[in-house]
N, C-alpha and C positions, 0 to 999 in steps of 0.2 A: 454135728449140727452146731457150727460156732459161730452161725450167723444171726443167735437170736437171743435173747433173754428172757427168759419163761419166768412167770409168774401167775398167783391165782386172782382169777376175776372175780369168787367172791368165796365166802368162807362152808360150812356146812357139805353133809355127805353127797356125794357128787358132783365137787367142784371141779369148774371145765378149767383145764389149762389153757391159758390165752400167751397173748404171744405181744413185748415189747420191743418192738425193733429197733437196734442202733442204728442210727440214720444211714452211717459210714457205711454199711453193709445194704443199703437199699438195692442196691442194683443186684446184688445177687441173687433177690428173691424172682421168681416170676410175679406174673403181676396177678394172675388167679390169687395165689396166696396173698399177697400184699393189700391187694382190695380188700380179699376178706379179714386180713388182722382191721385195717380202717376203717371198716365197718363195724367193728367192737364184736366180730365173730368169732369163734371159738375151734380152732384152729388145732384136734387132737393126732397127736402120733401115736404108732401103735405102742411104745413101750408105756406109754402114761396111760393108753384106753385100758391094755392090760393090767396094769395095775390097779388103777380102780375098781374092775371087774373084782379083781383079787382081795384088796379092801373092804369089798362088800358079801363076799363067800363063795364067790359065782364062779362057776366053770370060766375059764375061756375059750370062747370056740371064733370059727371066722364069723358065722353069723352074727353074734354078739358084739365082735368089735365093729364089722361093717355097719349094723345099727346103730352103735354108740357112736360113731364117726359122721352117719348120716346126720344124726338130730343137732349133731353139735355145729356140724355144717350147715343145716339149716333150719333155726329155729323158729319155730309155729310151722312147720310141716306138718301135714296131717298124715295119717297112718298108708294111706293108696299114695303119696308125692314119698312119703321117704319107703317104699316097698318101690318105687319105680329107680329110687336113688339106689337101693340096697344091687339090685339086680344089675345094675351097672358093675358095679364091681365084682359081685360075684355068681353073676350068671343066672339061673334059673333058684328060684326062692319063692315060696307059695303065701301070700298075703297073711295067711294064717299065722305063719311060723315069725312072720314080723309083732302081725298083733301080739303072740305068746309075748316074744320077747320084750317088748315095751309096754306089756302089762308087770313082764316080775323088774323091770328098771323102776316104773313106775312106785310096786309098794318096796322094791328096795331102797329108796329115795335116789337112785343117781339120775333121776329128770321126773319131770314136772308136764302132768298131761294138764290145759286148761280145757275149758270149752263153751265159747259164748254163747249165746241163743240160737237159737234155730242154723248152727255150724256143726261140723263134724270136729269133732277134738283135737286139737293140736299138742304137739310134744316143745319141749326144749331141757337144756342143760343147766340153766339157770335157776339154780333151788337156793331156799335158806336164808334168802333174803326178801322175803316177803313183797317185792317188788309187784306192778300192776302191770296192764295192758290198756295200750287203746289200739281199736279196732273200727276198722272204715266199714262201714256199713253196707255201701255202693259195691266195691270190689272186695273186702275185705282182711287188706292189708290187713299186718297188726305187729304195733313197734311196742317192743319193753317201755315202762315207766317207772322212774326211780318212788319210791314210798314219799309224800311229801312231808313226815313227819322225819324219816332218817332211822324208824326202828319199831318193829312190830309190836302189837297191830295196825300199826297207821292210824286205826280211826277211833274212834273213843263212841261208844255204842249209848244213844239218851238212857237205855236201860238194859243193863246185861243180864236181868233176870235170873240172878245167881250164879250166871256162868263164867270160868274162869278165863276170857278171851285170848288167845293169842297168837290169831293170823284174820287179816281180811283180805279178802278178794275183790276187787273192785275193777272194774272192765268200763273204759271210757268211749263213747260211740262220737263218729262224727265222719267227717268226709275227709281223706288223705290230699295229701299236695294235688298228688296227681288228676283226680277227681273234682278240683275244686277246679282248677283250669274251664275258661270262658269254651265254651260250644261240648262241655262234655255232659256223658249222658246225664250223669251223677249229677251234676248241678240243673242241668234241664229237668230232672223229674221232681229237686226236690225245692222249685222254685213256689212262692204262694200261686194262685191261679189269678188271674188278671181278675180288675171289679168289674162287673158287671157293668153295661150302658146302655139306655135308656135311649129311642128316637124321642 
């Protein structure tokens, strides 16, 4: 693979290998791939899934990389979207055997389950950097947000009540591009109601 230059997108255990493309090599790529490096996705092959698995104690088996490879491919997947991803590749796989496995990635730290309010949980690859989300309410996209301080815990607590802080979670609501577009639903319900008038 000498069409690429690997490097890691951020630092801490379970860092996804992403992918720097030399321009001069663009064409070589398809463009599934290529999309998803430009989209700041996280692009794993099997010898670096393995390896991480191995970094971290863990067997490697197909199910584990096929799940490692799902979440990395697409991150805020919930548990049923990447069990329908897994099964793509590797045929018949019992919802179960997903959850197992992205509960022991979960407390091994190689990915990061959030879960908004009233949502089913989502996964991704990006740990260790204390980074946020925002989440569309309407449809419920949800894009990574950089920390706006630059280093955990982001946010400085009026009173930490003894505690020694050092991670916040902070999830931002609001309506996506997509949703914000004139005649959609999302902006039709979430308009004030007209005032009232009077004969």
């Amino acid at each position: 693979m000498g069409w690429f230059f690997a490097n890691h997108y951020q630092s801490g255990p379970g860092r996804a290998l992403c992918l720097t493309i030399a321009g001069r090599w663009r064409k070589s790529l398809s463009s599934d791939i290529f999309d998803k490096v430009q989209n700041s996705y996280c692009v794993l092959f099997v010898p670096e899934l393995a390896s991480t698995l191995r970094r971290h104690r863990l067997p490697v088996t197909a199910q584990r990389l096929a799940v490692l490879r799902a979440v990395a491919h697409h991150p805020h997947a919930t548990a049923d979207e990447l069990t329908a991803e897994v099964r793509k590749e590797l045929g018949t796989i019992s919802r179960q055997s997903v959850y197992n496995v992205l509960n022991v990635f979960t407390d091994k730290g190689l990915i990061r389950r959030i879960q908004p309010a009233e949502s089913p949980a989502r996964y991704e690859t990006r740990v260790g950097d204390n980074h946020h989300h925002l989440v569309c309410r309407s449809c419920g996209k949800t894009e990574d947000v950089c920390c706006a301080v630059g280093r955990a815990p982001c946010l400085q607590a009026h009173d930490d009540k003894g505690f020694r802080i050092d991670e916040a979670e902070v999830i931002y609501w609001g309506l996506c591009p997509a949703c914000q577009r004139p005649g959609s639903r999302a902006v039709a319900s979430t308009r004030p109601p007209s005032p009232h008038t009077h004969d």
